[in-house]
Every structure is written in structure tokens, then in C-alpha cells.
N, C-alpha and C positions, 0 to 999 in steps of 0.2 A: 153134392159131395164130389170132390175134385178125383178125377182119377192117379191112380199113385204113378207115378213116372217111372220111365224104364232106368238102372243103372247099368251101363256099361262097364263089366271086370276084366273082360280078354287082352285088352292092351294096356299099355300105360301112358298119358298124356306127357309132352313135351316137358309139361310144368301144368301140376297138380293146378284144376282150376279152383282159382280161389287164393291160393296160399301165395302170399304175393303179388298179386292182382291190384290190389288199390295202390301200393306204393308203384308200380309198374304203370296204372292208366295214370297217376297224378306225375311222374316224372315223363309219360309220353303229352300230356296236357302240359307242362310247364316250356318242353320244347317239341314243339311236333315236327318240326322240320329234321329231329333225329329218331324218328319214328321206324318203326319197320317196313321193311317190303311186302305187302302185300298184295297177291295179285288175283285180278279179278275175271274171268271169263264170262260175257253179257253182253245184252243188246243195251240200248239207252234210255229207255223211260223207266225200270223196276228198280234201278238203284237213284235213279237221280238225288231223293233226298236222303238215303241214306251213305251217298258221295259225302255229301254236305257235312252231315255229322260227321264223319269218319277223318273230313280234316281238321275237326282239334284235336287229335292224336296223332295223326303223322299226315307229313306232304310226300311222303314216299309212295305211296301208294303206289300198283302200277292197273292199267285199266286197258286190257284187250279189248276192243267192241266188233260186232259184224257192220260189214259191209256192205249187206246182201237186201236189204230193205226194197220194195219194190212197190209198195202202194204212196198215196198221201204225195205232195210235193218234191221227193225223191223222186218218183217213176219222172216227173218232167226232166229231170238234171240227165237223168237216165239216159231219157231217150232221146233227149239233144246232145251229149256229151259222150256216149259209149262210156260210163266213168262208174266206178263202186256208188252207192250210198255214202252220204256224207251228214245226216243228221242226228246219227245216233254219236258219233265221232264231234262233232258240236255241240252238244247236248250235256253229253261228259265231261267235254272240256271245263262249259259254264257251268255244271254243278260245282267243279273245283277251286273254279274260279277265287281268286279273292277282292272282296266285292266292299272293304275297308276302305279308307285313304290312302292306307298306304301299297292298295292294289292301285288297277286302271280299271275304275266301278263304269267311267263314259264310255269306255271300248265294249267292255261286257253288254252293257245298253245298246250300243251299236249292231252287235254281234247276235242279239236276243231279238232284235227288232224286225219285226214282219208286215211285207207291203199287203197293203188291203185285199180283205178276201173277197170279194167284192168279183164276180169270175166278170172276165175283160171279154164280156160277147158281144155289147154296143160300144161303138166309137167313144162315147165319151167317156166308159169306163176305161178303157187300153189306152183313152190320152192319159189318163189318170193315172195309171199304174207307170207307162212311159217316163212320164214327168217325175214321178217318184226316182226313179231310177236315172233317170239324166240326172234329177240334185247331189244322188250320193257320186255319180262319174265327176261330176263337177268341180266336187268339194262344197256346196253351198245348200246341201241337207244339214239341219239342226243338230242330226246325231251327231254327224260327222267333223261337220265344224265344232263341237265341245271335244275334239280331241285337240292333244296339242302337236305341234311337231315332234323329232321328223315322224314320229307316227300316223298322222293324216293322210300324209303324202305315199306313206310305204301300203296302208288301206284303200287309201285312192287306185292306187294300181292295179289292185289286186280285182275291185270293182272293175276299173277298167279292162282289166284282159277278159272278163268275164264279158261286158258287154262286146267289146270285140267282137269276140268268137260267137255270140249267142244267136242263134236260128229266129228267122222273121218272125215264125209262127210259135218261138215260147211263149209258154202264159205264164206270165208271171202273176197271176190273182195267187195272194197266200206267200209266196215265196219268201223263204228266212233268208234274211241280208247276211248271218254268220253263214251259209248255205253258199251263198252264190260266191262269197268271200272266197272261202275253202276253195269254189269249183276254179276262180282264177286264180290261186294259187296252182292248183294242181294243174291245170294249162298251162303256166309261168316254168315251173317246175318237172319238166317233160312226162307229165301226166303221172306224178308220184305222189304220194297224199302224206307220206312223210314229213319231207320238207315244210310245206305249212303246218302242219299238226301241230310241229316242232313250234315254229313262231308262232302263231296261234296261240299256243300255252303260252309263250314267254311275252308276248301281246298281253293278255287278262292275267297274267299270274297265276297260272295253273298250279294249284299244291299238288301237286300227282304228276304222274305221268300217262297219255292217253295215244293209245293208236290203233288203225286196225288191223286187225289180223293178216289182213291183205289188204292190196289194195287193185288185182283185177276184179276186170269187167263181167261177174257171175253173179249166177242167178241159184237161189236152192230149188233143188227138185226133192219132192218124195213121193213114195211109192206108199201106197195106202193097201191094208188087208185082204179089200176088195177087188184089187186089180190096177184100181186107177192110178194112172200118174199128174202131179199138178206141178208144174215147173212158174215159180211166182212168190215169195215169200207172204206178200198180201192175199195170197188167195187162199193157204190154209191156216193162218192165225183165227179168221174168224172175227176180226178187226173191222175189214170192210168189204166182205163178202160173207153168205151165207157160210156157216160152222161145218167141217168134214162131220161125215157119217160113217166116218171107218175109222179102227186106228193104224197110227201111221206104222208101216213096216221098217221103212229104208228112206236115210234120207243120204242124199249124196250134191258136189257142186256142178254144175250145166253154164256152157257159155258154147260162144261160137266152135271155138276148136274142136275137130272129132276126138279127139282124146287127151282132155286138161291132164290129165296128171302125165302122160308121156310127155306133152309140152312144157310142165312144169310151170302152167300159168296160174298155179292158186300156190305157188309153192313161199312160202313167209322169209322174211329179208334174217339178215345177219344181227343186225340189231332187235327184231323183235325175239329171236332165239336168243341175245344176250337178256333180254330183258326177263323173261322165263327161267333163264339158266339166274338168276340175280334174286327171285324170289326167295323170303324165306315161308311163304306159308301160300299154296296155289286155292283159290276158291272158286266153285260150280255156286254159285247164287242163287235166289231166287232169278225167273222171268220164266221168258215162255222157253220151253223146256225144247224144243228143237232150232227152233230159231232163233235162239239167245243164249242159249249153251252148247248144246250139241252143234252147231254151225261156228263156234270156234274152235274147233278141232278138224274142222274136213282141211284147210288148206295143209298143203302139205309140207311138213318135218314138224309140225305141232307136238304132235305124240313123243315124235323122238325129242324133243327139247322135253317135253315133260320126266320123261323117262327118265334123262339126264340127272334130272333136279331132285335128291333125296326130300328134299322139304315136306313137311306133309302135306297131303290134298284132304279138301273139307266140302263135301257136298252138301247145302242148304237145301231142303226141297221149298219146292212154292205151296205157300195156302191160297184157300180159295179155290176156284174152277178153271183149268188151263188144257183148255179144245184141246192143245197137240199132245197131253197125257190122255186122252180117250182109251177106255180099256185098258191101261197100265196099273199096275200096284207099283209102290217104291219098290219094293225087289226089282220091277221091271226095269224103273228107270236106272238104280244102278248099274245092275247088268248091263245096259246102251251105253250108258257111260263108260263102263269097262271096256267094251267092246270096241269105241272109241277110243278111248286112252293106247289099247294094247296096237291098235292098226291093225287089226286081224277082218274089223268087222262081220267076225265069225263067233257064233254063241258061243263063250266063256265055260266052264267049269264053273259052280258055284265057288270052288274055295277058294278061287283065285280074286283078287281085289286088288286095284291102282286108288281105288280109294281108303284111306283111312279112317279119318272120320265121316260119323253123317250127327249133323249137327238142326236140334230142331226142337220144338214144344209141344210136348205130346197131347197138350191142353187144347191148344189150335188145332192141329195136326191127328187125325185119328189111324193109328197103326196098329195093325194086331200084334197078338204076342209072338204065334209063327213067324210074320213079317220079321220081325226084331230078332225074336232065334235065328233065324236063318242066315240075317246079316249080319248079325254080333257072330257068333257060333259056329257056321258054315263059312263066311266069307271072309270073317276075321275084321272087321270092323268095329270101332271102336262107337259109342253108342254114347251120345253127350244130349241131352235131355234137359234141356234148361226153361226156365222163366225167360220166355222173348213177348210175354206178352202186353200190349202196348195197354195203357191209362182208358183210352177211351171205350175199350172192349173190339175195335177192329178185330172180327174173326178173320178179316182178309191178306192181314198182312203183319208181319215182328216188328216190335216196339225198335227203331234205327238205334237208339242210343244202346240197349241191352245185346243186340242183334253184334256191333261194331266190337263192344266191349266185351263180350263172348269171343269173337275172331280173336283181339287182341293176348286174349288169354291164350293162347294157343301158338304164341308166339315166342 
């Protein structure tokens, strides 16, 4: 027997969901490219296909991603380049891609394309990977050559400033050709990751729009229950290191400068505060919950662009098991979010909330009824409890199609 689902009465929805709803998703399917703004705060792999879905209803989308990546083929760009992360910001892009005829499906190919992982310890693997990479400097890689002009030539470049600049001792075993693209752009481009992003999209036909948050040279730190500090976004995911043992307290950005926010080096450009101030509906996603949410909001004036934005904000929690909620309940996590959102980084008042809704399945999802009072009741939160769950029985994750078309309601 199904447990009965929570309803949310304290507030009232933008537009009753439901009422209206199917003429609304089948005229944003007839033209999606007049679709709503919606925008997304995340890392790159938890939305990837639910990106995909989300463009046959609109290409407006907009997609904040972090920066801040530090394990896997990132850490090499890293520490040869002094430069952000640039895989999550790639990733995004090709989810949005459009991968039709009447996109550029060979560029996406190109951009998706990864040189042998094959790690370059013996001579002949490093001629190997070498070679790889001189064909695409060339123009006489097979990807490469299936593009047509001036396109080839404007990619060619882009390889080439990369090889340029690139240190004797990079290893390129693994390395994403959309990756190393990006990094000579961003060399090209006096180390801005804008400028490409921009082309980039307009390269593959991005339906959305993608950037990120920043684009200085930082690292996340946080402060764990126990004491400990871990400055390394790979190192507390739990991804490719051993899992924390504590839960996290404080997380905050770390780079060279004795004091980023007085320098103002994590502080977000003009355009991505236009793109925030533009939303009509702000969204906290599933993903990993400190390093894909809460880490787009540390660079600075986030908060106050949000603040700006009447629109509503909708917090998604994640199902399944996510290390960096260790010891947290949802009350927890909104609270951080709040705390976040206001720039106080100082514990909230329960009645106070920058979020609106919190949108989820209580069928997947197990939350008590306190949990619920507290947020509905206490914090004034509006409580949307819907069927997100997917066909196959995935306890792990919302069916994208039901997940997209829920947001959309909301709009």
C-alpha cells in the first residue's frame, strides 16, 4: 500500500498544477524555442539527460554549472593551465546540443570525442596519444575533417592554441577533445571561458544557454563536523576517494589569494547576473548537494542576483545515497540553502525561507510528517508532492520526462 502523499495548502502556485498544463506542455512542444526561462543551478553529470528531455519544451533554458571540479581529466587542465574546470560546462553544452540535420551532429562528435585512455607511461603509448593530437592540430583527424568550413579552420585553432601552450609533461591518456577545445579557447580569449562557451553553443546548436558560474582559478574547501579541513572537490564527493566520515559543516571557495572575496576573484560577470535576473523560475536540482548546488552560490553577488529575481525558487532534493548530505535531514539541507541564498551564512530562523517550493515524491523520497510541518508550516513553504516516478521502478532517480513537465507547471 502506497503511502498517501503530503498536500501543500499555505501558499498558492503560480498556476494551479494541472489546470492547464496539457495545453501549456503541447504549445511549449509545438514551439520550444518560445519556451520559458528556466534556470538551473548544478554540476554536469545529474541533469545530463534530463537536459535532453527538457529541450522539446523550451531552448531557453539557462544552465549555471561549477567550475570547481578537481579530480578525473580536469585536475590535468588544472594543473597545467591554472584555469576553472571545464567538463561539466562541456557536458552541458552536448546534453543540449542538437544532434538533428539540422544541428552540426560532426562537431558534437568531435567535441564528445576522447583520446585513448590507454595512460601514456611507455614510449609507444605517448607516440600514440602524440599522434592523435597532431592529426586534430593538422586538420587530418577523421573527426575533424567531417566538419565543413569555415568551421574546421575556426576548431583547428582552437586545438592549436591549446597545443601551443600545452606543458611537456601533459598526459593526455583520457583527455575530452571538447575539453582541450574549451581550454584553447579560453587561452585565445584572455583566459575567459565566456567567450567560447558562447561559440561553443553556437558551434553544436546549444538549445539553452550554458556557463559558469565563474570562471576563476578555485578550488572548494569544506570544513567537516570533526574538525577536518579538505580543500579538493574530488576528495569529498567520494567519487575517487575514500567517502567522509563526518558531516560537512561549512563549505566555502579557496585559491591562491589570501583573501578571494576582498579581491573579488570568485565575484560572477555582468551577464551571468543578467541571465539570473531573466529567469522566470530559479531551480536547486537534484546532484551532489554541496558540490553542485551549494558551490553555485559561493562566487560572489549570486545571492544578490537571486534576491533581485521575484520568480519563484524550487528546490528538487536527490534520491538515493549523497556522501555530502551525511547526517543532514531535508529541513537540514534547506536551511544551508537559506543560508546560502540570504549571504548571511549564519543559521536562519526557521520561518524565514528564500525558497518556495520543494518539489519531490514522497513515494521515492522518505520524509516525516514533522519534516513536512516544519517546512510547509514553520518555514512557509509550499509542499508539491507529485508522481516523478520513472517506468522502470529506479528508486534512484525521477522519471526526466515527469520531473521537466512538473517544473514546467510552475511556470
Amino acid at each position: 500500500m502506497k503511502k498517501r502523499r503530503f498536500i501543500g495548502t499555505r501558499m498558492c502556485l503560480p498556476r494551479e498544477i494541472g489546470k492547464g498544463l496539457d495545453l501549456r506542455l503541447a504549445r511549449y512542444r509545438k514551439a520550444p524555442e518560445l519556451g520559458p526561462k528556466i534556470l538551473f543551478f548544478s554540476g554536469g553529470t545529474a541533469l545530463r539527460h534530463f537536459s535532453e528531455v527538457l529541450t522539446d519544451y523550451t531552448h531557453n533554458s539557462i544552465h549555471l554549472v561549477t567550475p570547481f571540479d578537481s579530480g578525473g581529466s580536469s585536475a590535468e587542465l588544472r594543473r597545467a593551465f591554472a584555469m576553472p574546470a571545464v567538463g561539466d560546462l562541456r557536458a552541458r553544452l552536448l546534453a543540449l546540443a542538437d544532434d538533428s540535420v539540422t544541428g552540426h551532429p560532426e562537431v558534437a562528435a568531435l567535441f564528445s570525442h576522447r583520446l585513448s585512455a590507454r595512460e601514456g607511461e611507455d614510449a609507444t603509448a605517448k607516440t600514440a596519444l602524440e599522434q592523435s593530437l597532431q592529426a586534430l592540430v593538422s586538420a587530418k583527424h577523421p573527426l575533424l575533417k567531417a566538419i565543413a568550413e569555415p568551421m574546421r579552420s575556426l576548431i583547428q585553432s582552437y586545438i592549436a592554441a591549446f597545443y601551443k601552450h600545452m606543458p611537456k609533461d601533459f598526459n593526455l591518456a583520457g583527455a575530452s577533445v571538447g575539453n582541450l577545445i574549451l581550454t584553447g579557447g579560453y587561452l585565445i580569449h584572455d583566459r575567459s571561458l565566456d567567450p567560447i562557451a558562447f561559440l561553443f553553443g553556437q558551434l553544436i546548436k546549444t538549445r539553452g544557454t550554458v556557463r559558469t558560474t565563474t570562471d576563476a582559478n578555485l578550488q572548494l574547501e569544506v570544513l567537516l563536523e570533526s574538525g577536518r579541513t579538505i580543500i579538493g572537490q574530488h576528495c569529498f564527493t567520494g567519487k575517487e576517494t575514500a567517502q567522509i566520515d563526518s558531516p560537512i559543516r561549512a563549505i566555502k571557495l579557496s585559491g591562491e589569494a589570501d583573501d578571494i572575496d576582498t579581491l573579488d576573484a570568485s565575484k560572477v560577470c555582468k551577464e551571468t547576473r543578467k541571465l539570473i535576473d531573466s529567469a522566470e523560475l530559479l531551480v536547486f536540482p537534484p546532484g551532489s548537494f554541496y558540490s553542485s548546488v551549494i558551490a553555485n552560490l559561493l562566487p560572489k553577488g549570486v545571492d544578490k542576483a537571486l534576491a533581485k529575481n521575484p520568480s519563484p525558487k524550487v528546490y528538487v532534493p536527490s534520491l538515493g545515497t549523497d556522501l555530502e548530505t551525511l547526517g543532514m535531514t531535508l529541513v537540514d539541507q534547506v536551511q544551508v540553502l537559506n543560508e546560502h541564498l540570504s549571504g548571511t551564512l549564519e543559521p536562519l530562523s526557521s520561518k524565514r525561507s528564500s525558497i518556495d517550493f520543494l518539489l519531490f515524491d514522497s513515494q521515492l523520497l522518505s520524509v516525516s510528517a514533522d519534516q513536512i510541518e516544519t517546512l510547509r508550516d514553520e518555514m512557509g513553504i509550499q509542499i508539491i508532492d507529485l508522481d516523478l516516478a520513472p517506468e522502470n521502478a529506479d528508486t534512484q532517480r525521477y522519471d526526466d520526462v515527469k520531473l521537466a513537465e512538473a517544473l514546467l507547471g510552475l511556470t
